[in-house]
N, C-alpha and C positions, 0 to 999 in steps of 0.2 A: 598749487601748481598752475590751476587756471588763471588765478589773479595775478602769478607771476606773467605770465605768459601774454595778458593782457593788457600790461600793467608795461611790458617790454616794448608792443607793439604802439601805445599809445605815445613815447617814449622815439620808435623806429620814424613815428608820422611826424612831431615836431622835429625832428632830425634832418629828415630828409627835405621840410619847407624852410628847416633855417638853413640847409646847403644850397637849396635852389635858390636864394633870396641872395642878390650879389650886394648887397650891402648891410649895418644894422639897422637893427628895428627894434622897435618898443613893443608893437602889441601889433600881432594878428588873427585872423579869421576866418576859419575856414572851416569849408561846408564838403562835404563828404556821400555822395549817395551810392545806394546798388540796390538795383530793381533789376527783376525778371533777369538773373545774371549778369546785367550790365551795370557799369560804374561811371562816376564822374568825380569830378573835383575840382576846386579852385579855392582861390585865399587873395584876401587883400590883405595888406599891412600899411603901419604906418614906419616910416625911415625915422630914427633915433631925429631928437628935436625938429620935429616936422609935424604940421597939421594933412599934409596932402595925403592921400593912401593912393596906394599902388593895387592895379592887380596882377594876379599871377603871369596872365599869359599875356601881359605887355611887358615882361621882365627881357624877352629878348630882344624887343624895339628899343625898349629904354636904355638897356645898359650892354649893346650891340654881344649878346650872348649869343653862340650858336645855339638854333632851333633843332637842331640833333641832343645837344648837351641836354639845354630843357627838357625833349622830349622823351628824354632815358630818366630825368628826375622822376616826371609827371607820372611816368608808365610805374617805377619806383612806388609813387607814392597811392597811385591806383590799387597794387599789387598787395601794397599795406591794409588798406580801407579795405579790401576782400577779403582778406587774412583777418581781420579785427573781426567782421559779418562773421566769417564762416566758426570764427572760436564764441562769439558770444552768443551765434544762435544754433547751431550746430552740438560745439560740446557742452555747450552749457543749457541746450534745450530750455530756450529763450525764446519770448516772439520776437519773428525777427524786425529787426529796424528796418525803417528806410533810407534815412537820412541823420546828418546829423552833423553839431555845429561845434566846432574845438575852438576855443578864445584860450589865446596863451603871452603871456607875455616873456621879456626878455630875463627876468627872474624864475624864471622855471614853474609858474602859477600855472595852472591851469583849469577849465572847465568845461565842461562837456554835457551836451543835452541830444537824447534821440529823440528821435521823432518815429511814429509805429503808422501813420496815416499811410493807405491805399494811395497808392499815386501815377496809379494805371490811367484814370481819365484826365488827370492833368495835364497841365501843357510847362513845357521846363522853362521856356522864355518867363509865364506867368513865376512860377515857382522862384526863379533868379530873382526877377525883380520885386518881390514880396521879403524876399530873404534879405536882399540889399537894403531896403527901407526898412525890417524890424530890427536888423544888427548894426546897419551902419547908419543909418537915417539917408541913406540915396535913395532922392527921389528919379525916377525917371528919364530920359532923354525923350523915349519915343512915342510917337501917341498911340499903339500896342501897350507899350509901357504904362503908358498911364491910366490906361482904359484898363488893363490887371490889376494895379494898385487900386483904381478906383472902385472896381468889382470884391477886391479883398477888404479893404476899408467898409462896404455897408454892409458885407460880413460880419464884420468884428464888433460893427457896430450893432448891429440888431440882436448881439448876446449877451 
């Protein structure tokens, strides 16, 4: 019942990114968090025979979508990512996640990894651009940006 139920919800998330995505796609990525009751979200994708990737919330600049329409997906897919937290660590008395990253493509593949790290002292600008450079190989724009990459980097490196 539980893995149906989890199994549905995971199923309701790529559902709701490929209705917000006003065009096809081949493979996207998204990262999913809820800490201390609050949540976030975003996805980049790549468009069907396209190197470029997109992100989420440039999808209403890009393809003149109402920021009302978006913002009912977004809440949508918010609403899912809580729902997933609260069945996997809740009824399934689970520790619970923090984060965590869905790669799926347009064949219905997918994969999934959480992550269980404390992320009370972090900073989410850090956390973004650490994410972007492990999943997508995006380096930086800002020198914030790079000054967290750079900080994550002799991390990784000194293990």
């Amino acid at each position: 019942m539980k893995e149906e139920k989890v199994n549905k919800l995971y199923q309701d998330i790529t559902n709701i990114v490929i209705e917000t995505i006003p065009e096809e796609c081949s493979k996207v990525y998204l990262y999913g968090e809820v800490v201390d009751g609050a949540q976030t979200a975003y996805f980049y994708y790549y468009p069907n025979n396209s190197d470029e990737i997109i992100y989420s919330h440039d999808i209403p600049e890009i393809f003149a979508v109402s920021e009302e329409d978006y913002v009912k997906q977004w809440n949508k897919l918010l609403d899912c990512i809580q729902e997933l937290w609260k069945v996997l660590t809740v009824s399934e008395n689970q520790e619970p996640w923090t984060n965590f990253t869905l790669i799926f493509n347009h064949k219905e593949t997918f994969t999934i990894q959480f992550n269980y790290d404390d992320l009370s002292a972090s900073d989410p600008h850090a956390r973004k651009t650490i994410w972007k450079y492990e999943y997508l190989g995006i380096l930086p724009k800002s020198k914030l940006g790079e000054k967290h990459l750079k900080r994550y980097l002799e991390t990784v490196k000194d293990k």
